[in-house]
N, C-alpha and C positions, 0 to 999 in steps of 0.2 A: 555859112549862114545858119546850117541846119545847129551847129555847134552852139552858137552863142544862142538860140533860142532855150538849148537843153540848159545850159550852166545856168540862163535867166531864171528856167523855173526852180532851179538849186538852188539858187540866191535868192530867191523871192519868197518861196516855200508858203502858197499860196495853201488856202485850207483844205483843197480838191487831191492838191503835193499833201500835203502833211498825211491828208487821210488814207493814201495810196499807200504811203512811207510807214505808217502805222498797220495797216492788212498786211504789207510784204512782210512786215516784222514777226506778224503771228506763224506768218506759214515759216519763217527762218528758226523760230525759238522750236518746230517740231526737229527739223535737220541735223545732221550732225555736228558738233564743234568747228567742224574744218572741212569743210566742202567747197570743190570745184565748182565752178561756177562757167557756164558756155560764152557769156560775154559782160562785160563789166555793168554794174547797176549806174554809176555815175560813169558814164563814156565821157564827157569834157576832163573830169578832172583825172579819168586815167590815162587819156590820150594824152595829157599835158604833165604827166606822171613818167612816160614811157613804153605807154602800151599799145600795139600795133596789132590787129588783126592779121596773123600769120602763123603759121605755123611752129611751132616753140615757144609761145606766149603763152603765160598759163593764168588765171587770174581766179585767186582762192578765198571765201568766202570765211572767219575765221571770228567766233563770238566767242565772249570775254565776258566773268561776269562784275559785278560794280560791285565796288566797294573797296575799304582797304586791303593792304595785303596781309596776310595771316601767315605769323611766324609759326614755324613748330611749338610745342610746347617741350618745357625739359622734361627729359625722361631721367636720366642718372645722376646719381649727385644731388646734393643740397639742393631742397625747393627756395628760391629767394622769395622773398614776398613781394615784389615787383618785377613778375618772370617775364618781363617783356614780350608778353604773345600780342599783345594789345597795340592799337597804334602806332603802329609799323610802318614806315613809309618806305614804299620799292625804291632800289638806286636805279632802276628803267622805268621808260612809260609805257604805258598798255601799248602803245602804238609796237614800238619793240617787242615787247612780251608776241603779238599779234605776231610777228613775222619772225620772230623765233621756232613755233610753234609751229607754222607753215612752215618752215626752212626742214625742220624736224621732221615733219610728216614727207615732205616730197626732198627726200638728200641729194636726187640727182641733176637740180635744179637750183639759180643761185637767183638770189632776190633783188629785184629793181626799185622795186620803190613801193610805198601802201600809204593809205590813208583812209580816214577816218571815215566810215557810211553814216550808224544813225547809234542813237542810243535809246533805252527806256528805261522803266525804274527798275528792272534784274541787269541786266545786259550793255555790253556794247559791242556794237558792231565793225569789223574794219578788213578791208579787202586788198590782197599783197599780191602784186604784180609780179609774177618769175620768171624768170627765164631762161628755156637750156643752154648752156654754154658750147655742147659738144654739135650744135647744129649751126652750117656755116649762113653769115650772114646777120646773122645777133650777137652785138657787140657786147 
């Protein structure tokens, strides 16, 4: 019961949600890139993700920021005049990018699943569910 009330205010994104959604954001843009987080900000959609409060469950907090991707620029050899640094479009989505990075940061830990939290006009935001393998009981 307590469940579908939470997802309701996710889905409904009432202006009381929105304006919560937008403070949490400030105090997230001071943190680091990839921070640990003690329990999920969206609990519906990570319970229904794979996330289980229990021991070996890690759930990582992980900002990205907008915009295109930005190729290197060439460095040796002929400058072309169309050195393709410019509108670039990634072969992955942020969302990947996002759990890469985590995957990266925590190696001894393998990833369940993530999804999307909030965005604004620098950032997005996305939270990846892990989980240690070497601990009996987590599939």
């Amino acid at each position: 019961m307590a469940y579908s009330y939470m997802s309701d205010a996710w889905q409904a994104r009432t202006p009381e949600f929105r304006d919560w959604l937008r403070r949490s954001a400030i105090s997230w843009r001071r943190e680091p890139v990839i921070k640990r987080v003690p329990r999920p900000t969206n609990l519906p959609t990570a319970r229904r993700l794979g996330y289980k409060a229990k021991p070996g469950i890690v759930v990582v907090r992980v900002r990205l920021r907008r915009g295109g991707a930005r190729k290197p620029r060439p460095v040796s050899g002929r400058r072309q005049k169309a050195m393709g640094s410019s509108k670039f479009t990634r072969s992955i989505s942020l969302r990947a990018v996002a759990e890469n990075r985590a995957a990266r940061r925590f190696p001894n830990l393998k990833i369940r699943n993530s999804y999307h939290l909030f965005s604004d006009g620098v950032s997005h935001w996305f939270e990846v569910i892990l989980s240690d393998p070497e601990r009996p009981g987590l599939e």
